[in-house]
C-alpha positions as a Python dict, from the first residue, in 0.01 Angstrom:
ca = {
    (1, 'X'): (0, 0, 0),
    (2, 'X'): (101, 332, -34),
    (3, 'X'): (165, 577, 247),
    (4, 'X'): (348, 927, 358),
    (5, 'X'): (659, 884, 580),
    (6, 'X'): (942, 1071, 737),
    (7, 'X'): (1250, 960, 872),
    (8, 'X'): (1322, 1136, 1155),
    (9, 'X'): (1236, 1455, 1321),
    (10, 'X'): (1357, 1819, 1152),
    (11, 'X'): (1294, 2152, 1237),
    (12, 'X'): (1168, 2410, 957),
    (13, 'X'): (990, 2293, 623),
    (14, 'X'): (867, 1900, 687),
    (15, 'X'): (1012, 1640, 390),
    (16, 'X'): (812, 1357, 362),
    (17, 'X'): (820, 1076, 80),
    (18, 'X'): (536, 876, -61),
    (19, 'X'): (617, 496, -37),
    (20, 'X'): (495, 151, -88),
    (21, 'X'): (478, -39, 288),
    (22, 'X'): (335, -342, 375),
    (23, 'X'): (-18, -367, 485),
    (24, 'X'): (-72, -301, 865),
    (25, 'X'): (-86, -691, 1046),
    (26, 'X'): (-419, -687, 1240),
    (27, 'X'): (-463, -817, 1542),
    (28, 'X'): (-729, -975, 1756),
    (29, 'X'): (-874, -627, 1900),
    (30, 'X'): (-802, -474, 1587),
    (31, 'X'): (-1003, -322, 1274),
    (32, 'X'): (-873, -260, 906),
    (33, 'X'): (-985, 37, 789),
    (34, 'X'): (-962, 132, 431),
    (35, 'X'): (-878, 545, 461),
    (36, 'X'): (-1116, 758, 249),
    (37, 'X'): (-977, 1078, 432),
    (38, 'X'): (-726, 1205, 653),
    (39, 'X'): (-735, 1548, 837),
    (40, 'X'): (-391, 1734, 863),
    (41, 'X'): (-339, 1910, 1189),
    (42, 'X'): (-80, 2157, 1325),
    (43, 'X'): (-14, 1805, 1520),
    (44, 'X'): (157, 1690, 1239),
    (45, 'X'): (397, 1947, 1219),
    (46, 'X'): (447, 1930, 1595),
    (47, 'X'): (530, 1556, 1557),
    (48, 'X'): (762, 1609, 1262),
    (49, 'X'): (978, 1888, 1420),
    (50, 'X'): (1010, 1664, 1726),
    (51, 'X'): (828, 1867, 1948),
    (52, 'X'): (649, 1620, 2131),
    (53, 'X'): (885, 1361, 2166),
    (54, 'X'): (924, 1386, 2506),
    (55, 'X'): (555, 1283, 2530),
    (56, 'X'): (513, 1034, 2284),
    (57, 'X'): (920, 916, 2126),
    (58, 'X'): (841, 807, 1784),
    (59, 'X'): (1021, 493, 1562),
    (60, 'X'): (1123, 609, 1190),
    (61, 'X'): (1046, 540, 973),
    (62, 'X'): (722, 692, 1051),
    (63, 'X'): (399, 709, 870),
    (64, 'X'): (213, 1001, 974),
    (65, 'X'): (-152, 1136, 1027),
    (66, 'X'): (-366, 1118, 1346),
    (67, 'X'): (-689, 1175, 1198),
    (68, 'X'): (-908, 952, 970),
    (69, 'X'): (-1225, 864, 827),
    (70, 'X'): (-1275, 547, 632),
    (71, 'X'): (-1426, 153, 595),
    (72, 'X'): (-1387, -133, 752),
    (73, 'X'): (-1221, -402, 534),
    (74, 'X'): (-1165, -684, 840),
    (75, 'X'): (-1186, -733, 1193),
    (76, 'X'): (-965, -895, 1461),
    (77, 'X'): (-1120, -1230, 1602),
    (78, 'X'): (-1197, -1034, 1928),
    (79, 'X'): (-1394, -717, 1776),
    (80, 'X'): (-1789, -756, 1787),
    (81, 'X'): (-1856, -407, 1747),
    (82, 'X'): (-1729, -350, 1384),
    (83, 'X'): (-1817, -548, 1064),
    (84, 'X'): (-1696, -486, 748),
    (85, 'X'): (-1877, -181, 502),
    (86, 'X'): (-1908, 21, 853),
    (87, 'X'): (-1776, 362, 783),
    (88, 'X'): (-1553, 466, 1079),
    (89, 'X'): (-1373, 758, 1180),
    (90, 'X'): (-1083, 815, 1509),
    (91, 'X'): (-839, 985, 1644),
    (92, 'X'): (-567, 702, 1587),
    (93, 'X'): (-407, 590, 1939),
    (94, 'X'): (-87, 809, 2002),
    (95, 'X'): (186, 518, 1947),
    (96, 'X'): (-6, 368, 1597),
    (97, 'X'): (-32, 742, 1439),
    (98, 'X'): (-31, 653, 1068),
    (99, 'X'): (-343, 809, 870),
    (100, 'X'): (-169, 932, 554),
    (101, 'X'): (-178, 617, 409),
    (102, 'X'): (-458, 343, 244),
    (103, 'X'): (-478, 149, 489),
    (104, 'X'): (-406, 154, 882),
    (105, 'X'): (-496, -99, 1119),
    (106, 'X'): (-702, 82, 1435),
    (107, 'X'): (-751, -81, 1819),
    (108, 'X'): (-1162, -104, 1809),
    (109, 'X'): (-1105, 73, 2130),
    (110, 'X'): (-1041, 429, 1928),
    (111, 'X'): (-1288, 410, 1659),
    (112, 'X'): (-1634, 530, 1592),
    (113, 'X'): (-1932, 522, 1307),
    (114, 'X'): (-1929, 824, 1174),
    (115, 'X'): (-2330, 980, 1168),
    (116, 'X'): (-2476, 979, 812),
    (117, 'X'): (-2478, 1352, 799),
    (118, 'X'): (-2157, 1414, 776),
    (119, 'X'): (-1930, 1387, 445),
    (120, 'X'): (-1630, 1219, 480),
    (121, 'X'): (-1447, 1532, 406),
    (122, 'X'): (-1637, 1692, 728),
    (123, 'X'): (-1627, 1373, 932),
    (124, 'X'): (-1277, 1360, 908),
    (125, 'X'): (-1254, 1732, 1085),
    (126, 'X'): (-1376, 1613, 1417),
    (127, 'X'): (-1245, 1339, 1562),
    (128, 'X'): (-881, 1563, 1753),
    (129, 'X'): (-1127, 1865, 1824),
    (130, 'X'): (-1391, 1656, 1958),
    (131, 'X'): (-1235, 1446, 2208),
    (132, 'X'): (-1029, 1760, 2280),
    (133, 'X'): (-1289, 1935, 2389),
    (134, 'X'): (-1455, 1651, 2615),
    (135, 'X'): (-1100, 1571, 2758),
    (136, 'X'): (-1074, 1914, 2837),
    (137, 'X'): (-1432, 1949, 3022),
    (138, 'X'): (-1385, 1650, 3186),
    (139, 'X'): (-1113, 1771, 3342),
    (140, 'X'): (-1321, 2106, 3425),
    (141, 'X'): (-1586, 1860, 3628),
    (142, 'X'): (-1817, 2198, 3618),
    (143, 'X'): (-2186, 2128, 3690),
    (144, 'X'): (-2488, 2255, 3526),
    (145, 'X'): (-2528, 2622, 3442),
    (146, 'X'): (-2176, 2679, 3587),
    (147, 'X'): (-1999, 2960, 3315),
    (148, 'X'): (-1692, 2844, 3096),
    (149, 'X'): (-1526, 3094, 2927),
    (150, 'X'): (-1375, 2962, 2558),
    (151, 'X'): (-1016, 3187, 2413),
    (152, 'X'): (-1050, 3244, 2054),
    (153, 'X'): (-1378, 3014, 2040),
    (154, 'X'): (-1459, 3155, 1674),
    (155, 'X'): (-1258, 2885, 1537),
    (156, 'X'): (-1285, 2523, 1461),
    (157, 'X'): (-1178, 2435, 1851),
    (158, 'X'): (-1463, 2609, 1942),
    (159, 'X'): (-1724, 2462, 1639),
    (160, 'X'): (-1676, 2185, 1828),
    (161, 'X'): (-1613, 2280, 2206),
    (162, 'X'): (-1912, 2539, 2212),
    (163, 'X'): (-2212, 2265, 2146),
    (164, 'X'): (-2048, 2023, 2328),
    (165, 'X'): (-2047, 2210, 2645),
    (166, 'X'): (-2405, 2356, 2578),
    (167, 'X'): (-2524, 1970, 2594),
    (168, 'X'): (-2354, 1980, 2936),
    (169, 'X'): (-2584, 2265, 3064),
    (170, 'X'): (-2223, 2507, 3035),
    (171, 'X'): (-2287, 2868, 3013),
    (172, 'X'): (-2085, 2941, 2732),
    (173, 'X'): (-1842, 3249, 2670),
    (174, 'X'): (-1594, 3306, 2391),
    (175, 'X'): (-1420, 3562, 2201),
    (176, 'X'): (-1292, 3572, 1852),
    (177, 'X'): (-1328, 3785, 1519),
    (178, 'X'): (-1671, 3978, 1474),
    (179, 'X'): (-1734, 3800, 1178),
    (180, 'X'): (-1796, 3455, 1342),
    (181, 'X'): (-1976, 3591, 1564),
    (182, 'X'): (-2360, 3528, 1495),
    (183, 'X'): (-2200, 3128, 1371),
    (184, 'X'): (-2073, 3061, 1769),
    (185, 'X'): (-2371, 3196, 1924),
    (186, 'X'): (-2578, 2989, 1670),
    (187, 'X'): (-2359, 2679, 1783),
    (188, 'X'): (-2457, 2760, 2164),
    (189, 'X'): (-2240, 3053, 2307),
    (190, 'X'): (-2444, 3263, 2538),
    (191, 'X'): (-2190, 3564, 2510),
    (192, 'X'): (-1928, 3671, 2235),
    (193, 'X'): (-1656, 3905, 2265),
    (194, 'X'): (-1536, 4070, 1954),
    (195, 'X'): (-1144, 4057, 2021),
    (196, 'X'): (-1014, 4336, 1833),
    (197, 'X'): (-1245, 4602, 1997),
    (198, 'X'): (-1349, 4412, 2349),
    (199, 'X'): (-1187, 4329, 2635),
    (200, 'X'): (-1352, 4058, 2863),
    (201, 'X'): (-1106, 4093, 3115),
    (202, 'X'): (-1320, 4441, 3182),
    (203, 'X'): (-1611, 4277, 3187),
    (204, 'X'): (-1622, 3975, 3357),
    (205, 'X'): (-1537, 3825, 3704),
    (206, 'X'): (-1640, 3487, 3872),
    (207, 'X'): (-1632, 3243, 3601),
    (208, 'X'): (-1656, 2913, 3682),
    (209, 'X'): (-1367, 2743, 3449),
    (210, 'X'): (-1161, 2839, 3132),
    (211, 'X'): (-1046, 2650, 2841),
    (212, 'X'): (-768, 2835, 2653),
    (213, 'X'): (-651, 2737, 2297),
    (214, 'X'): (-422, 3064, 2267),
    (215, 'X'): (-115, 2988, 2448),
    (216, 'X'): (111, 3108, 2758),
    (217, 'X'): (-5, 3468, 2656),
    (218, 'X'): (-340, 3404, 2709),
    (219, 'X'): (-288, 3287, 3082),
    (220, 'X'): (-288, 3559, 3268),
    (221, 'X'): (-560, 3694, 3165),
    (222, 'X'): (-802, 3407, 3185),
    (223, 'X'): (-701, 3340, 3560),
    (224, 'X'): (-805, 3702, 3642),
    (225, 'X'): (-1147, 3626, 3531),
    (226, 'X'): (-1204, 3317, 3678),
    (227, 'X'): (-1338, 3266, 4085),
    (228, 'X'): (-1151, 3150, 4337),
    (229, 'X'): (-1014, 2774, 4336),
    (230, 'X'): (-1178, 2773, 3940),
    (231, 'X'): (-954, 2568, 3657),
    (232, 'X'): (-781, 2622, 3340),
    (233, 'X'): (-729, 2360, 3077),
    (234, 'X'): (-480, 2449, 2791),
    (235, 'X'): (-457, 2295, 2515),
    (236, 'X'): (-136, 2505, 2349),
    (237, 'X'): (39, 2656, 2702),
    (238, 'X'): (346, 2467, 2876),
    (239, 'X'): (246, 2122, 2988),
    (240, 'X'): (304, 2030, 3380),
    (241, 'X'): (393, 1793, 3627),
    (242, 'X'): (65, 1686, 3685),
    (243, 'X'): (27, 1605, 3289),
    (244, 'X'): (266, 1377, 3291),
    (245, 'X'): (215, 1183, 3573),
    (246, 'X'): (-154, 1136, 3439),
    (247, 'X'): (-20, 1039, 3127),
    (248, 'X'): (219, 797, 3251),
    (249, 'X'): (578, 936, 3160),
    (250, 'X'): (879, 831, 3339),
    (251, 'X'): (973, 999, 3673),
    (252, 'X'): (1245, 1219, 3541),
    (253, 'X'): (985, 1338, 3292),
    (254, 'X'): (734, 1416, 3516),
    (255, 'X'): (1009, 1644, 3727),
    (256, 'X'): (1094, 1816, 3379),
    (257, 'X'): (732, 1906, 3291),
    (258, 'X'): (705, 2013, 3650),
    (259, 'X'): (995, 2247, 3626),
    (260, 'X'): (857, 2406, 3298),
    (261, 'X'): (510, 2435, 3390),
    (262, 'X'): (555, 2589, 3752),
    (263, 'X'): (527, 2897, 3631),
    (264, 'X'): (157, 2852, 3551),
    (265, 'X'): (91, 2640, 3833),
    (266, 'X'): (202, 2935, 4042),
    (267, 'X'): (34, 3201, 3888),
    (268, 'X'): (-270, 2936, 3961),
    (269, 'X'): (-210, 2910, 4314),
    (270, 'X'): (-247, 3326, 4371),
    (271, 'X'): (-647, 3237, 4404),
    (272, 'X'): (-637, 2904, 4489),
    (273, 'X'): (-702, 2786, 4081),
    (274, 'X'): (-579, 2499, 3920),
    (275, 'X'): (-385, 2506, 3564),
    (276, 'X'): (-392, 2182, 3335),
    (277, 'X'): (-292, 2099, 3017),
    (278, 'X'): (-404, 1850, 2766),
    (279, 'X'): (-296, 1627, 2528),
    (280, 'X'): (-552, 1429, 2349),
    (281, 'X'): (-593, 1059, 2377),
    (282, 'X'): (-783, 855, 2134),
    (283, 'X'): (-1149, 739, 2301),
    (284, 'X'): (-1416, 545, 2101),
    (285, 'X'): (-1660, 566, 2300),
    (286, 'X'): (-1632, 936, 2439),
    (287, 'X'): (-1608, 1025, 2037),
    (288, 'X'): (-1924, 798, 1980),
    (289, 'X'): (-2109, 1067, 2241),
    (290, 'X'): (-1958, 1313, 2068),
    (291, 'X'): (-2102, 1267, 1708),
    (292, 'X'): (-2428, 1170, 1861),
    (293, 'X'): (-2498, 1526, 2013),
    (294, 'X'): (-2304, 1691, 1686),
    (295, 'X'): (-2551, 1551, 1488),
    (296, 'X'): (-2836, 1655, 1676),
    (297, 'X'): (-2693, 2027, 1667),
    (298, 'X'): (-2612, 1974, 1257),
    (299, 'X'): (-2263, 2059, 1333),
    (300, 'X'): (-2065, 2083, 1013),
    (301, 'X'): (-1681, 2140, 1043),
    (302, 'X'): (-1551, 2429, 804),
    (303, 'X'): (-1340, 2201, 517),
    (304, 'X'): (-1039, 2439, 343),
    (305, 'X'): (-819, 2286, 45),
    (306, 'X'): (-854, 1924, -24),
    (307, 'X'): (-499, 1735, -125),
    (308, 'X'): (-417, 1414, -312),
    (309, 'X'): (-159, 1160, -101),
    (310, 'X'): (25, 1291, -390),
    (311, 'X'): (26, 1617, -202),
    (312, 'X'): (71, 1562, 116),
    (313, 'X'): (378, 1784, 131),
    (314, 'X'): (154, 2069, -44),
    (315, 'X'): (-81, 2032, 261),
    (316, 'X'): (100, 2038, 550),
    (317, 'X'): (288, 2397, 388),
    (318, 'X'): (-64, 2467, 405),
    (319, 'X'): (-137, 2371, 720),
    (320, 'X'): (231, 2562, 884),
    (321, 'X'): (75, 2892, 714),
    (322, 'X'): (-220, 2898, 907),
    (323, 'X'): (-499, 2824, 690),
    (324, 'X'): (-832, 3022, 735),
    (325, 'X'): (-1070, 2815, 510),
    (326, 'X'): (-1126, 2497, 742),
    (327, 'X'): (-951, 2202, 792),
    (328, 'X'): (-701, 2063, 550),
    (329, 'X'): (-828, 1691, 398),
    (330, 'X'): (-583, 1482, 229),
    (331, 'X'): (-872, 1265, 26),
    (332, 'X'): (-758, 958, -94),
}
């Protein structure tokens, strides 16, 4: 089959070649899935430059892609919740990454059937966003009509995050550009902030919990709006000590993440808050719940430019300039 690889990590421009691999062995918990799409993610990039290999150390050669839609071609003699002609989407488990390709072989565990609604084009938009966005309120534990404020909701974090935490009973409220605006209220927000001529720090005070997808910079601000002993989940600041004992890494990780996020964790402890980060884990299930309440809101993820395997290259240049269109689909 034919797939996109690297060979090892390298900062700047990402190199990848198109080869011919052998087909993915299956085993018993496993599912074949022939790939109709793959999403491509600033994840990608991240992997490729070697940023996260102190979370997750990757083997080269290495076929990338975390994000997938396709069909099932066989299942493992243990699977009873797959047959073949389902279509499927997932976030692929963090250690079997490989969705640029024809073919990848999935744990059952990490896949989903992807609602009739959706194109495979859209489908394959939601799987990181969506389980992002329930890891992250899961971590909140906020109960029902307890406020959440959303940084730079307006964008496809937030096309997913916003409904999601609406089904929860969440009060939601987000800031972004103007022109989004009437789309994330639509989705569920209660309150938007236009971010070029607003300031919610000015305006509000108590909220219950935070979920910030604008970095380190972003921070400070979000802790002075939130109450006293309230959390923040981020999903792009510096992760923590807590992260990675949660997630499993070796000691002497888990006193490097400590070192690098004590800086939040101290501007946390000023009112008694708590400061997380995320990294997002492949669920089934949790992604099954997911698309169930998407569907019933008629979400549709914003698709950009749409790439051959051929292309994959083109793509993620697309992706490292920042695309505004929607989510870049390698279709296949």
């Amino acid at each position: 089959m034919r797939a996109i690889q690297i060979d090892g990590y390298k900062k700047g421009e990402v190199t990848v070649a198109l080869r011919q691999v052998d087909m993915p062995q299956v085993g018993d918990n496993d599912v074949l899935v022939k790939v109709k799409t793959a999403a491509v993610n600033p994840l990608d990039l991240l992997i490729a430059h070697g940023d996260v290999k102190l979370v997750v150390p990757y083997k080269f050669p290495l076929t990338m892609g975390n994000e997938m839609v396709g069909v099932v071609e066989r299942v493992g003699a243990k699977v009873n919740n797959f047959e073949v002609g389902n279509r499927v989407f997932a976030r692929l488990p963090l250690q079997r990454i490989g969705a640029f390709a024809e073919y990848v072989a999935v744990d059952a565990e990490a896949l989903a059937i992807v609602p009739e609604y959706l194109t495979d084009e859209e489908a394959a938009a939601i799987p990181l966003t969506a389980l992002t966005a329930e890891q992250a309120l899961d971590l909140l534990h906020l109960k029902t009509n307890s406020s959440l404020f959303i940084s730079g909701g307006s964008g496809s974090f937030g096309a997913m995050a916003i409904p999601l935490s609406a089904a929860r009973g969440l009060k939601v409220i987000t800031s972004g550009g103007v022109e989004a605006k009437e789309r994330t209220l639509a989705l569920g927000a209660d309150r938007f902030f236009d971010y070029r001529t607003e300031d919610y720090t000015e305006h509000l005070r108590d909220v219950d919990g935070a979920i910030d997808s604008l970095g380190d910079k972003e921070l400070p601000r979000l802790f002075s709006i939130l109450r006293q002993g309230a959390t923040v989940v981020s999903l792009r600041g510096m992760p923590n000590g807590s992260f990675a004992k949660t997630f499993g890494l070796p000691l002497w990780k888990q006193w490097l993440f400590k070192l690098v996020g004590l800086k939040n964790e101290r501007m946390a402890a000023r009112k008694g808050q708590k400061y997380h980060f995320i990294f997002v884990t492949s669920d089934g299930k949790q992604l099954q719940r997911a698309a169930s309440i998407l569907e019933k809101c008629n979400v549709r993820p914003a698709v950009g430019n749409v790439y051959s395997l051929e292309q994959a290259e083109e793509a993620l240049r697309d992706v490292a300039a920042g695309s505004k269109k929607g989510k870049v689909i390698i279709k296949l």
